[in-house]
C-alpha positions in Angstrom: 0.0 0.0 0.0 1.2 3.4 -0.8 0.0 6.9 0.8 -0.6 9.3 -1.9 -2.3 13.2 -1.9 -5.6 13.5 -3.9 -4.9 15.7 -6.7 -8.2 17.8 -6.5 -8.3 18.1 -2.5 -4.9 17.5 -1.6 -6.0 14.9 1.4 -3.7 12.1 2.0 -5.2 8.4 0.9 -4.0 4.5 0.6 -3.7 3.5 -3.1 -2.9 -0.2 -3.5 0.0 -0.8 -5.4 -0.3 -3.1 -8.1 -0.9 -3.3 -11.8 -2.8 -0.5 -14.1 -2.4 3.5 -13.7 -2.1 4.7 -10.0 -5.1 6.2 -8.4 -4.7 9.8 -8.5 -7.9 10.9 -6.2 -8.8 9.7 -2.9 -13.1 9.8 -4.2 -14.8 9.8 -7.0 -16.5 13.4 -6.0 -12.9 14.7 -6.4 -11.7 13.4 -9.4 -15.6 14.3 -11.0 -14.7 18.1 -9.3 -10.9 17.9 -11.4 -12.6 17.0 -14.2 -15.2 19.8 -14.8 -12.5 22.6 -13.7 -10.3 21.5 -16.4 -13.3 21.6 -19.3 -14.6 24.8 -17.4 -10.5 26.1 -17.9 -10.9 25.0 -21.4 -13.7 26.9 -22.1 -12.7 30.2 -20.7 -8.6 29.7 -22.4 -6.9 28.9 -19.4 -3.6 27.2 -19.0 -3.0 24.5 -16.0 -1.5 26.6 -14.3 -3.5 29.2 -14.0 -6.7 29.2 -11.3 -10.1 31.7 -10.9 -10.4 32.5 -7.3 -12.9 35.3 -6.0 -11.7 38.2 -4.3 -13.9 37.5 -1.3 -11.8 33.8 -0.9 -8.6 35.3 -1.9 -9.2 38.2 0.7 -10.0 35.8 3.1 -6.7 33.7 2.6 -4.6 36.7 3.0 -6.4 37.5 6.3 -5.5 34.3 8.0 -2.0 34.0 6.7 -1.4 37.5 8.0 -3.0 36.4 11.2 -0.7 33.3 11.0 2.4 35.7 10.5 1.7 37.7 13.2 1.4 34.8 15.8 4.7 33.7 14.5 6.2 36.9 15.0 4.3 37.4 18.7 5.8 33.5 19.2 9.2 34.3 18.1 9.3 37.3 20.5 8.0 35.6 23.6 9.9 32.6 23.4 13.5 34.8 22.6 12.0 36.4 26.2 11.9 33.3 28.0 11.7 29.3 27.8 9.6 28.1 30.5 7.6 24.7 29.9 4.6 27.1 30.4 5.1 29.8 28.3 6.3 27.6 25.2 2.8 25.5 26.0 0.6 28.5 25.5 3.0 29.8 22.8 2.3 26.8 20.2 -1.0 27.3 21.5 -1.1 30.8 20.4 0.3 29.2 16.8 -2.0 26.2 16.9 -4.8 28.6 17.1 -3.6 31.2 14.2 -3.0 28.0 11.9 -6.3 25.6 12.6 -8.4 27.8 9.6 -5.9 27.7 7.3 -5.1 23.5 8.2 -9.3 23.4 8.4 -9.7 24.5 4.4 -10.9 21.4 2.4 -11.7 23.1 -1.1 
């Protein structure tokens, strides 16, 4: 068995290994989803490596990762201050916290 990442959702899943062409999503859902972004890329002239994203979702990325920046920089700072078992607990707290809605997107 080997552990590969979906190509649409990027989840890890278990392909068996063995003869054919390796699985390349972890559902049929995704691999449906990968399929009607590329003929919906087709149609509007798009290469593969270009994506449409809405300002409201890209806007929304850029919040959390700047929230996710600052907590690192806040982290950074309080642990250069000081070591103790308690503060570096509520420190990757602090991180955990700023990273879960990024780590939590699925699409």
């Amino acid at each position: 068995m080997v552990t590969r990442q979906c190509r649409w959702c990027r989840r890890k899943f278990v392909a068996n290994a063995g003869p054919g062409r390796p699985r390349e999503f972890c559902k049929q859902s995704c691999r449906q989803r990968d399929y009607e972004s590329r003929q919906f890329a087709v149609e509007r002239g798009l290469d593969e490596t270009q994506l449409i994203v809405t300002r409201a979702e890209l806007d929304d990325l850029r919040d959390k990762l700047y929230v996710l920046e600052c907590a690192v920089e806040d982290v950074e700072r309080d642990l250069d201050a000081s070591s103790e078992p308690h503060e570096v607990r509520e420190a990757l707290s602090w991180i955990l916290d700023a990273a879960r809605p990024l780590a939590a997107r699925s699409d």
